[in-house]
Structures are given as structure tokens and as C-alpha cells.
C-alpha positions in Angstrom: 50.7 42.3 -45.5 46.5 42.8 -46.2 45.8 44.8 -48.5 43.4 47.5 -47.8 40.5 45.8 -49.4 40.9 42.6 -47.2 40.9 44.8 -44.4 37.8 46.3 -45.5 36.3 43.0 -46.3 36.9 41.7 -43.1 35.9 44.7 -40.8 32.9 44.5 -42.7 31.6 41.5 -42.1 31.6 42.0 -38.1 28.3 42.7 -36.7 28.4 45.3 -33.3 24.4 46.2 -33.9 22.8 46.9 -30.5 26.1 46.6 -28.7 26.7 48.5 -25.8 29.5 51.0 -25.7 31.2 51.0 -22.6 34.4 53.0 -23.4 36.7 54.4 -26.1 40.1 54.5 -25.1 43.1 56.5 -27.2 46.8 55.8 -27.0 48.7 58.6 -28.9 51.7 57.6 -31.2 54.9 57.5 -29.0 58.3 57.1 -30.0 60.2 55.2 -31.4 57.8 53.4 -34.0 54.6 53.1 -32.0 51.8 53.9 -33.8 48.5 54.9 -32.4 45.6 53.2 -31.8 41.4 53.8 -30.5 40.3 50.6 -28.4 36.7 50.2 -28.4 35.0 48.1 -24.9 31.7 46.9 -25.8 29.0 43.9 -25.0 25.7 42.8 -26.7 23.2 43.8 -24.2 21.8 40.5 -23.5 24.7 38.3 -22.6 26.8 41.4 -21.3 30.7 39.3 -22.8 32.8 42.1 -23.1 34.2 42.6 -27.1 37.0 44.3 -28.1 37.7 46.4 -31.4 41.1 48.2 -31.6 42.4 50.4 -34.7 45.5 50.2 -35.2 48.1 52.8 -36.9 45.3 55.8 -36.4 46.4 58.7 -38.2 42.6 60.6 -37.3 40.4 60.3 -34.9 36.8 62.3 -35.3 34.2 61.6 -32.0 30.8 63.5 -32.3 28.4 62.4 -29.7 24.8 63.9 -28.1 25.3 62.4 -24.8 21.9 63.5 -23.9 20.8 61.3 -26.8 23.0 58.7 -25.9 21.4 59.1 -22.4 17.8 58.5 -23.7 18.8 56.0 -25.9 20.9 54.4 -23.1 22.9 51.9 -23.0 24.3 53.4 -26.0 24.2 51.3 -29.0 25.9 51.0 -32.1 23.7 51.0 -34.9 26.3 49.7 -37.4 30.3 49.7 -38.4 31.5 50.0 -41.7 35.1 50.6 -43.4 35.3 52.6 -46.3 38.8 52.7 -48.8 37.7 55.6 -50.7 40.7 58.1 -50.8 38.6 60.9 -51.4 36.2 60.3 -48.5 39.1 60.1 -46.4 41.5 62.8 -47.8 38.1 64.5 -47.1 37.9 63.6 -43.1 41.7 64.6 -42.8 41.2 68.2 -44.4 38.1 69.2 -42.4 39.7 68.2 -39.1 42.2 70.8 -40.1 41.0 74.0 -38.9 40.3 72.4 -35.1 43.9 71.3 -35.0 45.2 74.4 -33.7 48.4 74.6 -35.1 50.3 77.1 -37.4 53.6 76.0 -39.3 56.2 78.5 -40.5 56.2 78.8 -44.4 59.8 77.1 -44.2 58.3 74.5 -42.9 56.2 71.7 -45.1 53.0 70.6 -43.1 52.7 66.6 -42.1 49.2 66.7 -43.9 50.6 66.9 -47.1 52.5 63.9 -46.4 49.4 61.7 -45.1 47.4 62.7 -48.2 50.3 61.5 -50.2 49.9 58.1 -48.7 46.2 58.3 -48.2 46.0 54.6 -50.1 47.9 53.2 -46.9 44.5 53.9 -44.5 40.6 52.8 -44.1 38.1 55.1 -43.0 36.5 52.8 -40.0 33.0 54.3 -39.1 31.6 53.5 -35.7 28.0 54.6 -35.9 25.9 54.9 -32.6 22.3 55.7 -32.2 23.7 59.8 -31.2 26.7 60.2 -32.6 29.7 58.5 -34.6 33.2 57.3 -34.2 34.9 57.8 -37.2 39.0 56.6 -37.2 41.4 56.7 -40.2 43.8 53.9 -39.3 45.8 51.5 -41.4 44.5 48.1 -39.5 42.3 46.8 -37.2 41.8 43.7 -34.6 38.8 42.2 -32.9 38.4 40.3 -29.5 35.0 38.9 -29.0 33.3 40.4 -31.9 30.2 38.1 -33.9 31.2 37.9 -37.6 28.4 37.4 -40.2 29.3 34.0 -42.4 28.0 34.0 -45.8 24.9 32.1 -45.1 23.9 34.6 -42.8 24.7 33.1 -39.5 26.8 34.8 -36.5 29.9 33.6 -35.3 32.5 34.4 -32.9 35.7 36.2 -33.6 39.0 34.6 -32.9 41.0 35.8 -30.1 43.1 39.5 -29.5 45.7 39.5 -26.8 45.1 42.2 -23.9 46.2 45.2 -23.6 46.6 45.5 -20.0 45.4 49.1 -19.7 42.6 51.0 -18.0 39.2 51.9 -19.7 37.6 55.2 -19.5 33.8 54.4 -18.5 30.4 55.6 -20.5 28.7 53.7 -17.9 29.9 56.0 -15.3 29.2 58.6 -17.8 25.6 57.6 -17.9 24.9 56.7 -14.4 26.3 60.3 -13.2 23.6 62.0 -15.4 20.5 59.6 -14.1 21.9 60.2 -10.5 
């Protein structure tokens, strides 16, 4: 198993500058054992090869976009990604997403949060950020399909391979091109 700074290590030396978003896709935990996970469809914008980045094991998800900047701005680009390990950034995330969860326990019962934050160490804060908004994912790994990774001299290269999925994208470029029409 990686441990959570490999994972960062790795994630962070990807490089999605100027790529174009073209959806962000959720699949909610489902029983028995499947964890969650945020697939991210982008391209660079001057070859236009999809690339893949899926989180895997998501425990929060946190999207905050100006589509009207997105709009000027369009195709939407990311400006960077980065992971972050820092338990108190993410225990941080977690507790503010809190009051939109729209749920109430009974005092007999003990809330799942309290249970995440115990195992906080277990998950990477994965920030997506755009030029108008950010992505931000708390998830425990992470695979690429596609992606350029930065060597240490400096120099891009291409990811190895991420099997797919087999499931249906939800578009930005419909998104986009429903605004401009």
C-alpha cells in the first residue's frame, strides 16, 4: 500500500496547466465495499487527447465554480493541481462542509464525522484549481489516464495507462455552448 506521501509525491508531479475541463463525473459509495470516486475528462487545448484523472475512495467533495467566468475564460482551464497531507487543512474542509450537509442525528446516535476525523491520516486533500473556481476532493488515492508528468529535469512525459470506466460523462462543453447560443 502507498503511503500518503507517495501519493502526494506523485499527484504532484502531474502537470494539467491549460487543460480543458470537459466534465466532472461522481459515482457515490454503494454497497457492499465500493468506495466513491470524482473522474475528471480533460484535453490540453492544442492536441485535444482526452486525459483522465479519477479520485478514488472520496470521502468529500467541495465544487465552487463562476461559470460565467468560466464562460469568458472558456474553454475552462485548470490553472494548477496540487495534493496536500496536512490533517488540519483537511479536518478543516470536512468541518466546514458540515452545515450544508443537511442532516441532524439523534443524540443516541454518534455522527460519521467523528469517525473520518479520527482517520483523517488515511486521506489527501486533492485541489483542482481552474481559472473560476476549484475542485477540491478528500480521497484516499488517485489514478491518471493520459496525464503529462513533469521528470526531474524538467521535461513532460506521458502517464501510463488507467483502464476505462465505461460510463457516461456529464458535458461542460454543452454547458458552455448553451450559454454562447
Amino acid at each position: 500500500m502507498k503511503s500518503r506521501e507517495e501519493i502526494i509525491e506523485r499527484f504532484n508531479s502531474y502537470n494539467f496547466h491549460d487543460d480543458t475541463i470537459h466534465a466532472i463525473k461522481i459515482f457515490p459509495a454503494t454497497p457492499p465495499r465500493k468506495l466513491s470516486k470524482v473522474e475528471v475528462e480533460t484535453s490540453k487545448y492544442y492536441t485535444k487527447k482526452k486525459r483522465f484523472l479519477t479520485l478514488k475512495g472520496c470521502a468529500n467533495i467541495s465544487l465552487q465554480a463562476d461559470f460565467d467566468v468560466l464562460l469568458n475564460n472558456a474553454p475552462p482551464n485548470v490553472e494548477y493541481v496540487q495534493a496536500y497531507g496536512c490533517g488540519i487543512t483537511i479536518k478543516e474542509l470536512v468541518e466546514r462542509q458540515r452545515d450544508i450537509w443537511n442532516v441532524d442525528y439523534a443524540p443516541t446516535i454518534e455522527e460519521p464525522i467523528k469517525e473520518k476525523i479520527k482517520s483523517i491520516d488515511k486521506y489527501v486533500l486533492f485541489r483542482i484549481r481552474l481559472f473560476g473556481g476549484i475542485l477540491e476532493v478528500v480521497a484516499r488515492d488517485f489514478a491518471v489516464k493520459g496525464a503529462t508528468k513533469i521528470n526531474a529535469a524538467g521535461q513532460q512525459r506521458q502517464a501510463p495507462e488507467l483502464g476505462d470506466s465505461g460510463s457516461t460523462w456529464v458535458s461542460f462543453d454543452a454547458f458552455h455552448k448553451s450559454l454562447i447560443d
